[in-house]
C-alpha positions in Angstrom: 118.2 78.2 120.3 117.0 75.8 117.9 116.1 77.7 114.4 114.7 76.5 111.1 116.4 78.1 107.7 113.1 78.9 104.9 113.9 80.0 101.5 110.6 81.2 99.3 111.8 82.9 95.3 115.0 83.6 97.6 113.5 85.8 100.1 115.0 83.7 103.3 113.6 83.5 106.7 114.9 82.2 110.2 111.7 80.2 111.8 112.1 80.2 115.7 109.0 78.1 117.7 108.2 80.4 120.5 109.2 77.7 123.5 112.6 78.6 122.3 112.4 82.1 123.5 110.5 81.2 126.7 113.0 81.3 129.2 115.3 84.3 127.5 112.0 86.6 126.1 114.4 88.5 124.3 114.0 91.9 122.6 112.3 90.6 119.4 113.6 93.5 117.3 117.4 93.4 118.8 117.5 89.5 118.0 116.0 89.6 114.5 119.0 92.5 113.5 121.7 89.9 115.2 120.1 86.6 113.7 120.0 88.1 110.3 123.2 89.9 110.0 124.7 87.9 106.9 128.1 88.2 108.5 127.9 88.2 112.1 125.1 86.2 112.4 122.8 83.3 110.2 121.9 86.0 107.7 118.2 86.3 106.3 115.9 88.8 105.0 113.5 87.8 108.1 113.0 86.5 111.5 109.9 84.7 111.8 108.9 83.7 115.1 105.5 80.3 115.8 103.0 80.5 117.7 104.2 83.6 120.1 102.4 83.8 123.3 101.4 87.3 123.3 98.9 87.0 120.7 95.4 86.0 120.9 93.4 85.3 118.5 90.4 82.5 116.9 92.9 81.5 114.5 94.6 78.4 114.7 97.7 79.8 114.3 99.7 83.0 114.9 103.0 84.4 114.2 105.3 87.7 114.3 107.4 88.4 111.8 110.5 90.9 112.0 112.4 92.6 109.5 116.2 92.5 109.3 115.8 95.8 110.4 114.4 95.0 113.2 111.0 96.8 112.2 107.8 94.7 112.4 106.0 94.6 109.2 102.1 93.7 109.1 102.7 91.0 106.6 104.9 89.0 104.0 103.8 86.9 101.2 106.7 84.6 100.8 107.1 84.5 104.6 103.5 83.3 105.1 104.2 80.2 102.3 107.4 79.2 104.3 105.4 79.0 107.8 102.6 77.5 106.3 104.8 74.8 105.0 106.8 74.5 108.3 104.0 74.9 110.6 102.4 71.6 108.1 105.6 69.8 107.7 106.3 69.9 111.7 103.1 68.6 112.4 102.0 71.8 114.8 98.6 71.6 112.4 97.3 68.6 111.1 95.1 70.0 108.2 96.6 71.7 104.5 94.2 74.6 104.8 94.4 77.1 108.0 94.3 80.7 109.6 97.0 82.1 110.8 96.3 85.6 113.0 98.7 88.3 111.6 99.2 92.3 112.0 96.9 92.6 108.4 94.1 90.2 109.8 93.7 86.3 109.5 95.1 84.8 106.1 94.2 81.6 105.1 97.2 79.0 103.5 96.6 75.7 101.4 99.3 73.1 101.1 98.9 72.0 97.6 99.7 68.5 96.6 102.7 69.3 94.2 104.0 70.9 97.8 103.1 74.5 96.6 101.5 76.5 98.9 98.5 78.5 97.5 97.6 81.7 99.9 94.0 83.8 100.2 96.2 87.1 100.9 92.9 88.6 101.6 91.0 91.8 99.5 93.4 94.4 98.2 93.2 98.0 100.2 93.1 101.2 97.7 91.2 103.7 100.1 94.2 106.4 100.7 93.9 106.6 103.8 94.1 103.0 104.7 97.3 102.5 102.7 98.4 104.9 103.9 98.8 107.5 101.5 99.4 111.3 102.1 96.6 112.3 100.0 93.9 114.1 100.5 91.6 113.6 97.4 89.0 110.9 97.6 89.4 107.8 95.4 91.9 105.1 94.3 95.9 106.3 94.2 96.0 105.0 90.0 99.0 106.8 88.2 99.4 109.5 90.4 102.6 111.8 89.8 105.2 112.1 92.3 108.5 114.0 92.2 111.7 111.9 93.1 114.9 113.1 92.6 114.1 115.5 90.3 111.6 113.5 87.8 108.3 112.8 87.6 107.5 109.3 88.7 103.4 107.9 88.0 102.8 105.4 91.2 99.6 103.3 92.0 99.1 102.7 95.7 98.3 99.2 97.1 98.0 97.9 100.5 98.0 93.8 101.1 97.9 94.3 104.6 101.3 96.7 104.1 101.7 99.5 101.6 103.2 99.7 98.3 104.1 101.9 95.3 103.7 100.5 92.2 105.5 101.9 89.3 105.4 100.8 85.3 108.0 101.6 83.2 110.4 100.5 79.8 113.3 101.1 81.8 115.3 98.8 83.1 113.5 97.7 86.4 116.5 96.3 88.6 118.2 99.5 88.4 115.8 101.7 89.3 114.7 99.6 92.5 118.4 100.0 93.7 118.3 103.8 92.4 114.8 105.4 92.9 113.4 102.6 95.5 115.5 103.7 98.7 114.3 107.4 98.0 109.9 106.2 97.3 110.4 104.0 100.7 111.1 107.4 103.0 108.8 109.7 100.3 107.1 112.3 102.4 103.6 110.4 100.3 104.1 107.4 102.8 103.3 108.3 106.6 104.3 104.4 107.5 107.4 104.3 104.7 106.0 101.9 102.2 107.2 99.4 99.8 108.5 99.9 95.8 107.6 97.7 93.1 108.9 98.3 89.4 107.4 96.5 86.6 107.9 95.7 82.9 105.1 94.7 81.7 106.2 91.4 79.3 102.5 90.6 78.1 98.9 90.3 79.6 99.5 87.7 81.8 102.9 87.9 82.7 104.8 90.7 84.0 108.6 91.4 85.1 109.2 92.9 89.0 111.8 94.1 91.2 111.3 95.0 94.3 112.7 97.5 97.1 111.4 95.9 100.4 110.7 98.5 103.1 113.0 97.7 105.9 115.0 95.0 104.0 116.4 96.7 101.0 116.6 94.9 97.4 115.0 91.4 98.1 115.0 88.5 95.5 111.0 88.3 95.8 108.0 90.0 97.7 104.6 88.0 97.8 102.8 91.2 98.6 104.8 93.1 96.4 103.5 90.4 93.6 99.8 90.8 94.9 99.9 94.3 94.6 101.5 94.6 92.0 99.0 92.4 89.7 96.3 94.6 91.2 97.8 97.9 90.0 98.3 96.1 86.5 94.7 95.5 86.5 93.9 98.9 87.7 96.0 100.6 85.0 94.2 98.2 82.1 97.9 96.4 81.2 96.9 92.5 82.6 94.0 90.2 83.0 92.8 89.1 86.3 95.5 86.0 86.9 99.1 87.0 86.3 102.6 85.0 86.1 104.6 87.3 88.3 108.8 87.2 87.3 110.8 88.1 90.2 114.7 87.3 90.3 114.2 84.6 92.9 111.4 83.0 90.5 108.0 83.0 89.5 104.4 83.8 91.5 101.1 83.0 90.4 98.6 85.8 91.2 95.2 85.9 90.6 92.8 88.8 91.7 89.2 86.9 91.6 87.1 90.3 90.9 84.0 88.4 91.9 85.2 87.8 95.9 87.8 90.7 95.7 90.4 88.6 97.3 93.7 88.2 95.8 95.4 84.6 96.0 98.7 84.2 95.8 100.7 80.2 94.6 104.3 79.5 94.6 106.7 77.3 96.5 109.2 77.5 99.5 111.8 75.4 100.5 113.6 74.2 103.8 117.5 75.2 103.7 118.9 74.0 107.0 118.2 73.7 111.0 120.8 74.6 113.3 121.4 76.2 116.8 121.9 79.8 117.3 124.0 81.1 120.7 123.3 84.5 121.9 126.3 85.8 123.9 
């Protein structure tokens, strides 16, 4: 099989077209665990799969993405930049701004001219329920307390299309997404296991995160993570509407325009290598 290498802040994806799976029609879930293995096999955070047959849709695009585990999340910030850019660059569309049919509903890319990619991730979920969130009070999830581990931990809950816990702190922020993040993921709180973002807040535009990706483990960046993670900052008073977002793979621009509701995400993805990939 033909594959495509994408890097976006670090978080790295294996881009299969769907013709190359055509005559195989693999288990999806089995071949992103073997594709990604990052010593048996090309080694990603992702496997990201064009234009897949089984979905329909008005869009004029569709993907599936799959997890290194295997599991199918609903959507992936720094994924969507790198297909966007590959789906452009390849010349399957011929226009900079699109819709691409995902799991969390159609998102909308723009290839800038500096070869950014600016996203409309779409309006920010904070019912409970719709997260979701094991909690039966009405109202946003905004420093709730949880116990982890034997400590009192304050989350905000966030979906972008897939859930995450949002948690502030002075700490230091990389060791407690290796520490505390594995234990939030599988937290009785999250029905669907959700994903852990901790932040330092730096100033009131910029702020520091490290991330605990659910079904990937400690990633260099997650786009949603950033999206949600500026609207928790808003919702706890700490930023202004448009945020520089730090991650160890690099830096996000995030802005949640209040006026639409939808958060929109910038930043930029690159192409690592092409290859071919033998299953045996």
């Amino acid at each position: 099989m033909n594959f495509t290498k994408m890097q976006g802040l670090g978080n790295d994806f294996i881009i299969l077209e769907a013709n190359e799976l055509s005559n195989i029609k693999p288990d999806c879930s089995e071949l992103a665990k073997k594709m990604c293995d990052r010593k048996f096999g090309i080694g990603a955070d992702g496997l990201i799969i064009v234009n897949p047959p089984d979905v329909s849709s008005d869009c004029d695009i569709s993907w599936r993405i799959f997890n290194s585990d295997g599991t199918e999340p609903e959507m992936c910030g720094n994924g969507i930049r790198c297909f966007a850019k590959y789906v452009y660059q390849k010349g399957i569309v011929d226009k900079k701004k699109f819709s691409i049919c995902t799991l969390a509903g159609e998102i909308v890319p723009e290839i800038l001219d500096n070869d950014r990619v600016r996203v409309d991730m779409g309006e920010p979920v904070l019912e409970p329920a719709k997260i979701p969130v094991n909690i039966k009070e009405a109202g946003k999830v905004v420093n709730y307390p949880v116990e982890v581990d034997g400590q009192t931990l304050n989350v905000t809950a966030v979906s972008m299309g897939n859930p995450h816990c949002i948690i502030f702190t002075e700490e230091d922020s990389a060791r407690l997404a290796k520490n505390v993040g594995p234990l939030l993921e599988k937290h009785g709180l999250f029905p669907e296991k959700t994903n852990v973002e901790f932040i330092n807040v730096v100033s009131g535009d910029k702020i520091k995160v490290d991330v605990w990706e659910r079904g990937c483990g400690i990633t260099q960046a997650c786009g949603t993570g950033a999206c949600a993670s500026v609207v928790a900052s808003v919702l706890n008073n700490h930023t202004s509407n448009s945020v520089e977002v730090m991650l160890p793979g690099g830096q996000l621009q995030i802005e949640w325009d209040r006026e639409s509701n939808r958060v929109f995400m910038t930043g930029g993805c690159e192409f690592v290598f092409e290859g071919k990939f033998y299953l045996t």
